[in-house]
Residue frames as qw, qx, qy, qz and C-alpha x, y, z in Angstrom:
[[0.000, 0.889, 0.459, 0.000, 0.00, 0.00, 0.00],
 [0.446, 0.548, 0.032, 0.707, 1.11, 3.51, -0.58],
 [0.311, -0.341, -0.372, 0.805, 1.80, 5.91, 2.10],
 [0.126, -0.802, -0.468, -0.351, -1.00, 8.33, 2.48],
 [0.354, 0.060, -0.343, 0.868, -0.08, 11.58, 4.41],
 [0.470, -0.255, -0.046, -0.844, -3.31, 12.61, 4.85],
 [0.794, -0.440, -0.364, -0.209, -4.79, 9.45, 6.45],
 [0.751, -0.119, -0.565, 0.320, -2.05, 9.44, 8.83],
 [0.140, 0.069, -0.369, 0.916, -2.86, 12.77, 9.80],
 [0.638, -0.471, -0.239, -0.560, -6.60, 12.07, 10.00],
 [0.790, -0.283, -0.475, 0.267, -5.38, 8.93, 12.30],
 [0.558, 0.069, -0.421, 0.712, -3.30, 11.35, 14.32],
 [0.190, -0.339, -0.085, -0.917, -5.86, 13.93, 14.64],
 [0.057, 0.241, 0.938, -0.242, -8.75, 11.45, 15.24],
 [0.456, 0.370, 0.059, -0.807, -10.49, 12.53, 12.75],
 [0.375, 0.000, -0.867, -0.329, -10.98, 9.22, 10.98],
 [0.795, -0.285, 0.181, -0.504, -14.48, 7.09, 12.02],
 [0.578, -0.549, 0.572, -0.193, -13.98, 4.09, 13.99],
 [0.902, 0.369, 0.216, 0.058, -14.20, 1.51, 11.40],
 [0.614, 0.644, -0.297, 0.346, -11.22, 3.26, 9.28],
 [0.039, -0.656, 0.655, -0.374, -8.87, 3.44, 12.49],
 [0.624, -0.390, 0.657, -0.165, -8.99, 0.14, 12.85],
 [0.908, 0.292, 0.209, 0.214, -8.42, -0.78, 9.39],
 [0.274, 0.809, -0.451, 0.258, -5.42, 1.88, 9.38],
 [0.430, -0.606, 0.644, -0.184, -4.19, 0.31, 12.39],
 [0.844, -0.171, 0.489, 0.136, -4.09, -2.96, 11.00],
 [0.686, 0.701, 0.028, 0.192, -2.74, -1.75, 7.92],
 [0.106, -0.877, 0.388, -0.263, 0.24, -0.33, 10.27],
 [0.777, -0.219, 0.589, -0.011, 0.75, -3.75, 12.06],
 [0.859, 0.100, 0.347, 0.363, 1.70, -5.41, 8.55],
 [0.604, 0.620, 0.120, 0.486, 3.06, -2.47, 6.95],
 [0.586, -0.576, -0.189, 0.538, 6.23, -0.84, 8.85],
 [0.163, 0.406, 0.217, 0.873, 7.18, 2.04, 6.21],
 [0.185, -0.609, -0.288, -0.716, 3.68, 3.19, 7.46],
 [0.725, -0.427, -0.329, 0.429, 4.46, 2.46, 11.37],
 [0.501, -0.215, -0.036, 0.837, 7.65, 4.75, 11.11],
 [0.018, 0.506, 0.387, 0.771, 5.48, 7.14, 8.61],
 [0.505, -0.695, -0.468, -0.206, 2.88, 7.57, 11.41],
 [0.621, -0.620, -0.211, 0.431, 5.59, 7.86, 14.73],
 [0.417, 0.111, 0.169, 0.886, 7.56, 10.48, 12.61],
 [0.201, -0.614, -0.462, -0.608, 4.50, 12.31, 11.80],
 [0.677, -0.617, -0.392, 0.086, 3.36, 11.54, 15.54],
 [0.562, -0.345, -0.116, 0.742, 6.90, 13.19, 17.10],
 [0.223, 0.249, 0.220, 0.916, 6.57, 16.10, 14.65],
 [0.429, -0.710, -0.456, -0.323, 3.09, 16.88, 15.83],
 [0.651, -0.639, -0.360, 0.197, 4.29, 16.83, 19.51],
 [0.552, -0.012, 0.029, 0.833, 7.35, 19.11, 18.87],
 [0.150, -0.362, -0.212, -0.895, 5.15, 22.10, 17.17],
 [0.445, -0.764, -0.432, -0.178, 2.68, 22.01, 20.09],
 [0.648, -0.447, -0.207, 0.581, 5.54, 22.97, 22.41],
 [0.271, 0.302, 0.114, 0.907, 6.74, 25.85, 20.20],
 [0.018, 0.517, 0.292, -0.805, 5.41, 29.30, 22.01],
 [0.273, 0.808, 0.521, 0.033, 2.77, 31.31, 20.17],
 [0.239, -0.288, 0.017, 0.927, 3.97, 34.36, 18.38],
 [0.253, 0.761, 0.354, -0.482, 1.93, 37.38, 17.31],
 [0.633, 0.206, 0.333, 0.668, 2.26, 38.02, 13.68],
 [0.095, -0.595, -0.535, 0.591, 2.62, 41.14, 12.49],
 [0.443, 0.571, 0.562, -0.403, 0.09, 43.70, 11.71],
 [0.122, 0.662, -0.266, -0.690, 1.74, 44.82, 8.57],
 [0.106, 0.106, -0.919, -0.365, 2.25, 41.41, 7.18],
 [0.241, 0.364, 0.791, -0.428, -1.02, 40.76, 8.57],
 [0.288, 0.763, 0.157, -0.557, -2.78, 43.75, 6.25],
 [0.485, 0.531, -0.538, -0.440, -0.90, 43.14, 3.24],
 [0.091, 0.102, 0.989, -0.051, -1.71, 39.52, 3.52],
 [0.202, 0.551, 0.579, -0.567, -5.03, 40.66, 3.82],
 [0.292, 0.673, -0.231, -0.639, -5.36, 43.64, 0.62],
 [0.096, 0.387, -0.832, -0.386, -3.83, 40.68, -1.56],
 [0.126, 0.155, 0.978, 0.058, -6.34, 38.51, -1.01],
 [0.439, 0.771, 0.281, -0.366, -9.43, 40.97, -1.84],
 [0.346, 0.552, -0.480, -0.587, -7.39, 42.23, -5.10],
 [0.084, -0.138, 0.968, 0.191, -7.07, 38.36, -5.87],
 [0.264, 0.547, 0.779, -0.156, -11.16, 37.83, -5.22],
 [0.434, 0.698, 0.123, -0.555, -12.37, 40.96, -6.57],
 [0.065, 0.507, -0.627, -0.589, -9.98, 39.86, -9.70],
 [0.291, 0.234, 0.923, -0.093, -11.98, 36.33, -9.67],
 [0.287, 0.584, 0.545, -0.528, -15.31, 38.12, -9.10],
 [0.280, 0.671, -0.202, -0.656, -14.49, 40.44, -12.38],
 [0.306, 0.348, -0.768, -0.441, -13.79, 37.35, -14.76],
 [0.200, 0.529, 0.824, -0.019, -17.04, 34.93, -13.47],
 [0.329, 0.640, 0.416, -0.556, -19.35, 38.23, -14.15],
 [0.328, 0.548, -0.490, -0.594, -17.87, 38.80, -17.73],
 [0.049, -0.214, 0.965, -0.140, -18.66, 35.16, -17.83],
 [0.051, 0.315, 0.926, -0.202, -21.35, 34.91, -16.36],
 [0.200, 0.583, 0.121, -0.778, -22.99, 38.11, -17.77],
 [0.264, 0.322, -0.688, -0.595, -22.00, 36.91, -21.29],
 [0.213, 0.017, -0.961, -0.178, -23.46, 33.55, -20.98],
 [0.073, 0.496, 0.643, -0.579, -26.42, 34.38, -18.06],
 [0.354, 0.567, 0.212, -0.713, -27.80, 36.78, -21.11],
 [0.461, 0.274, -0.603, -0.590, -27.92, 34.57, -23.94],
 [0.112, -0.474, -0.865, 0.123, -29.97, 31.96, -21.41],
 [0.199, 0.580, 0.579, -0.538, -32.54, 34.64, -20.58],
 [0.368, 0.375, -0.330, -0.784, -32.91, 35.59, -24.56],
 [0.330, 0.046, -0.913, -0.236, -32.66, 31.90, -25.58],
 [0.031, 0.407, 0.836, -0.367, -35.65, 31.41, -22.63],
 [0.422, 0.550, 0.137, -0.707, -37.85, 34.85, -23.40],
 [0.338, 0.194, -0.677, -0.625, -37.53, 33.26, -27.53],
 [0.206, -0.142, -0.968, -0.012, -38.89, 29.68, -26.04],
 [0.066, 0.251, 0.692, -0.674, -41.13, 31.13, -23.87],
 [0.439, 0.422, -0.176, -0.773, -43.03, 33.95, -26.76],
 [0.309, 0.173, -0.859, -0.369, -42.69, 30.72, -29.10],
 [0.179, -0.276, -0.943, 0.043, -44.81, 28.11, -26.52],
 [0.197, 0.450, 0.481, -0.726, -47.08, 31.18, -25.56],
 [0.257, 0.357, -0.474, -0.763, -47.79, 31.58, -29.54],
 [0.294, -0.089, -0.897, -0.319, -48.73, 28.07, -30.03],
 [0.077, 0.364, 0.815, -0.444, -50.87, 27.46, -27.14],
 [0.280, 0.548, 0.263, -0.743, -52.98, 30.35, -28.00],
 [0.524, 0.373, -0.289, -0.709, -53.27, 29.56, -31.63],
 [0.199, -0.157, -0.965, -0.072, -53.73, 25.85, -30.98],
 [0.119, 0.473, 0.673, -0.556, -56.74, 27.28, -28.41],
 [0.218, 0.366, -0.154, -0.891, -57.70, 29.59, -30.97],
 [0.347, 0.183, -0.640, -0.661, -58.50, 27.21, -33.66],
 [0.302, -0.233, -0.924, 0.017, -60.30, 24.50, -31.31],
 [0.103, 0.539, 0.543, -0.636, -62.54, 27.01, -29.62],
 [0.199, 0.309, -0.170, -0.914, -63.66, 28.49, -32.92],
 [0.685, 0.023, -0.522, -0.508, -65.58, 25.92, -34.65],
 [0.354, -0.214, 0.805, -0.425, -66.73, 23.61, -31.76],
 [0.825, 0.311, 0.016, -0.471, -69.52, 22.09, -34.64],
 [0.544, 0.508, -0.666, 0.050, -66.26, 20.60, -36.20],
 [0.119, -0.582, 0.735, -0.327, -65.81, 18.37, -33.09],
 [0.839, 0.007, -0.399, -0.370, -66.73, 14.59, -33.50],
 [0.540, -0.289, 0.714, -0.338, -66.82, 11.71, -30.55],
 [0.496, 0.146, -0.851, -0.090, -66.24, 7.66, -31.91],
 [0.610, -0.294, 0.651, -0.343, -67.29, 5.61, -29.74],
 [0.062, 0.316, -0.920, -0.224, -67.29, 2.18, -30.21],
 [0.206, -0.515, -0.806, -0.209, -71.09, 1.00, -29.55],
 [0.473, -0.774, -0.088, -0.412, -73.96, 2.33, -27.27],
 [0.385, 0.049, -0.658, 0.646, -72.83, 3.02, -23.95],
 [0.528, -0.653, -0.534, -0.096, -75.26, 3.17, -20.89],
 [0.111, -0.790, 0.244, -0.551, -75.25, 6.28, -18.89],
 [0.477, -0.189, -0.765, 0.390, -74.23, 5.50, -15.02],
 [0.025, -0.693, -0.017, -0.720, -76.28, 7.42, -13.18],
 [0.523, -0.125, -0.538, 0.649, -75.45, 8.28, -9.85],
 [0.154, -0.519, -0.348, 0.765, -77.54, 10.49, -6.95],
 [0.342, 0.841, 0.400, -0.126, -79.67, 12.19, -10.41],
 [0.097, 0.738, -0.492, -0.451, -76.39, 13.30, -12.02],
 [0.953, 0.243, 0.055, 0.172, -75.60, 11.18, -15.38],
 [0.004, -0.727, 0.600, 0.334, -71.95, 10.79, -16.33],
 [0.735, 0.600, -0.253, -0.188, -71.11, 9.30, -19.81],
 [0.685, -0.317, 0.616, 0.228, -68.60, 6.65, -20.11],
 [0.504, 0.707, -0.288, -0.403, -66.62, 6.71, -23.04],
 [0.935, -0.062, 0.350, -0.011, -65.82, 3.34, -24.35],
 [0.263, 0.852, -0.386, -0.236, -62.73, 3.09, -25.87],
 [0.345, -0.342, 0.850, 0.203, -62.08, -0.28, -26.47],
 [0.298, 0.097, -0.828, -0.464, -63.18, -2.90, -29.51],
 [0.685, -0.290, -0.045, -0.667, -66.50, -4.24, -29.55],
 [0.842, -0.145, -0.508, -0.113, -65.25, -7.67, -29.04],
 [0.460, 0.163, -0.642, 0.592, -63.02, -6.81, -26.39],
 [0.409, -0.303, 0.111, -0.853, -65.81, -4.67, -24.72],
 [0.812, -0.125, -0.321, -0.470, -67.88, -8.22, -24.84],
 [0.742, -0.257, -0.536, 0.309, -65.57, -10.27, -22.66],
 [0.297, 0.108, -0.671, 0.670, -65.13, -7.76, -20.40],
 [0.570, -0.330, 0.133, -0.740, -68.67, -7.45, -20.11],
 [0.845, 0.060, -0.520, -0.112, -68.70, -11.11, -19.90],
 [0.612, 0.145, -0.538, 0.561, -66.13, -11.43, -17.28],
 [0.318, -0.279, 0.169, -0.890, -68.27, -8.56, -15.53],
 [0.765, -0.196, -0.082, -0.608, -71.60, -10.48, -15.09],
 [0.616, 0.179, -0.722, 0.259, -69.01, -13.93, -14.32],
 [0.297, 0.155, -0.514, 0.790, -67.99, -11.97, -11.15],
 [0.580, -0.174, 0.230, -0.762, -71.38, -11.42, -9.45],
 [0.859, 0.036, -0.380, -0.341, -71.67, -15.00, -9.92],
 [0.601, 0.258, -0.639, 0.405, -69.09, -15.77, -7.34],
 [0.186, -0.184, 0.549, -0.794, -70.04, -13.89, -4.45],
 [0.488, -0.485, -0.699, -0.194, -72.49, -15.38, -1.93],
 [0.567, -0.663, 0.028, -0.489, -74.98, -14.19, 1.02],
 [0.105, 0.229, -0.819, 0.516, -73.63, -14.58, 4.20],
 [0.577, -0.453, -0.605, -0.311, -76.69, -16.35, 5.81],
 [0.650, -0.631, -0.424, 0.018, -75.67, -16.00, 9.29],
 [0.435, 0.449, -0.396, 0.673, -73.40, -13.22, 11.04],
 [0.667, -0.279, -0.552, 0.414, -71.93, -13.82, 14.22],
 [0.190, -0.884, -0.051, -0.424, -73.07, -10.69, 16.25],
 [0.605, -0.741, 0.173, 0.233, -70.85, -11.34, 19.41],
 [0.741, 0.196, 0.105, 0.634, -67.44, -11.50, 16.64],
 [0.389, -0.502, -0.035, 0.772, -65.52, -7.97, 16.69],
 [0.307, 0.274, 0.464, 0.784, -66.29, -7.07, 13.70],
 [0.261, 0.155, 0.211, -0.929, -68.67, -3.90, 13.06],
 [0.272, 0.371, 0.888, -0.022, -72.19, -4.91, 12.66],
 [0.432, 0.755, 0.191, -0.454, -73.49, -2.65, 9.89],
 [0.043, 0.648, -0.626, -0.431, -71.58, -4.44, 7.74],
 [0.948, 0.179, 0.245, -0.092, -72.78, -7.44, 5.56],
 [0.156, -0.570, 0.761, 0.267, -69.78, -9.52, 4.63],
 [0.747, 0.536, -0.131, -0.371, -69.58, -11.47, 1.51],
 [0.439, -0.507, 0.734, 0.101, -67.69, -14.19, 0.44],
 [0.583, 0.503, -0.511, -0.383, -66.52, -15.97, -2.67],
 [0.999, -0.011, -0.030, -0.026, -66.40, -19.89, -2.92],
 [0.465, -0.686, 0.507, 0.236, -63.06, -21.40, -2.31],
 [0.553, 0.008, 0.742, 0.380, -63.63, -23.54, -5.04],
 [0.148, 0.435, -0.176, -0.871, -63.69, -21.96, -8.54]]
């Protein structure tokens, strides 16, 4: 394995989760390069905590400081020419798409709301309102007549399966405004 100088200063930190510091450690146990890599690392650490704190100063501090705004503002000035260039040919290239899908709609709406006489419904046979509470609603049938026929077929089958419950057990948990049905076991 290659010597990693950054896991062996997560490992020294203890900034690795527990799982990887205990496959680094065993990766240390068979590999002694990275042993000595680690206790080097490990002494050097302990040396620079001892060093004394010095104050730096404020001059280097400030022109540290000035350099890094000229450096951003220098950034800042070559994303906006960038992004200025490239941010206003997406909001033309969107206002074009936009005039374009507002054009159609309206003259697709235009031409289907003018002549509503022109508008013709297939259907495939008669179809029996459903009516429901004195409102009808239409059912549009939109399949083949023969396919219509087995699934009426397969309709009128299925009422042929269910039986009356002749006798319900009032002391059972269930809720007793409920008639319960039940289909043969055998088909």
């Amino acid at each position: 394995m290659q010597i990693n100088d950054e896991d062996c200063i997560r490992y020294l930190m203890r900034e690795m989760d527990p799982s990887e510091e205990i496959e680094f450690e065993r990766e240390m146990m068979s590999n002694e390069n990275l042993l000595i890599e680690v206790e080097s690392l490990r002494s050097t650490y302990n040396k620079v905590k001892k060093l004394p704190l010095k104050q730096t100063p404020a001059e280097i501090l400030n022109k540290v400081k000035e350099q890094a705004v000229s450096d951003q503002q220098k950034r800042l000035r070559s994303s906006f020419k960038l992004i200025g260039w490239f941010g206003k040919s997406v909001a033309v290239a969107a206002t074009i798409l936009l005039l374009i899908s507002i054009s159609a709609y309206f003259i697709d709406f235009g031409t289907l709301t003018s002549s509503p006489a022109q508008t013709t419904v297939i259907s495939a046979g008669t179809v029996q309102p459903w009516v429901d509470r004195n409102e009808i609603i239409n059912i549009s049938d939109r399949t083949d007549a023969v396919q219509a026929q087995r699934i009426g077929a397969e309709y009128e089958k299925s009422y042929e399966k269910l039986i009356p419950v002749d006798k319900v057990d009032i002391s059972s948990n269930q809720r007793q405004g409920v008639l319960l049905t039940s289909s043969p076991v055998n088909n």
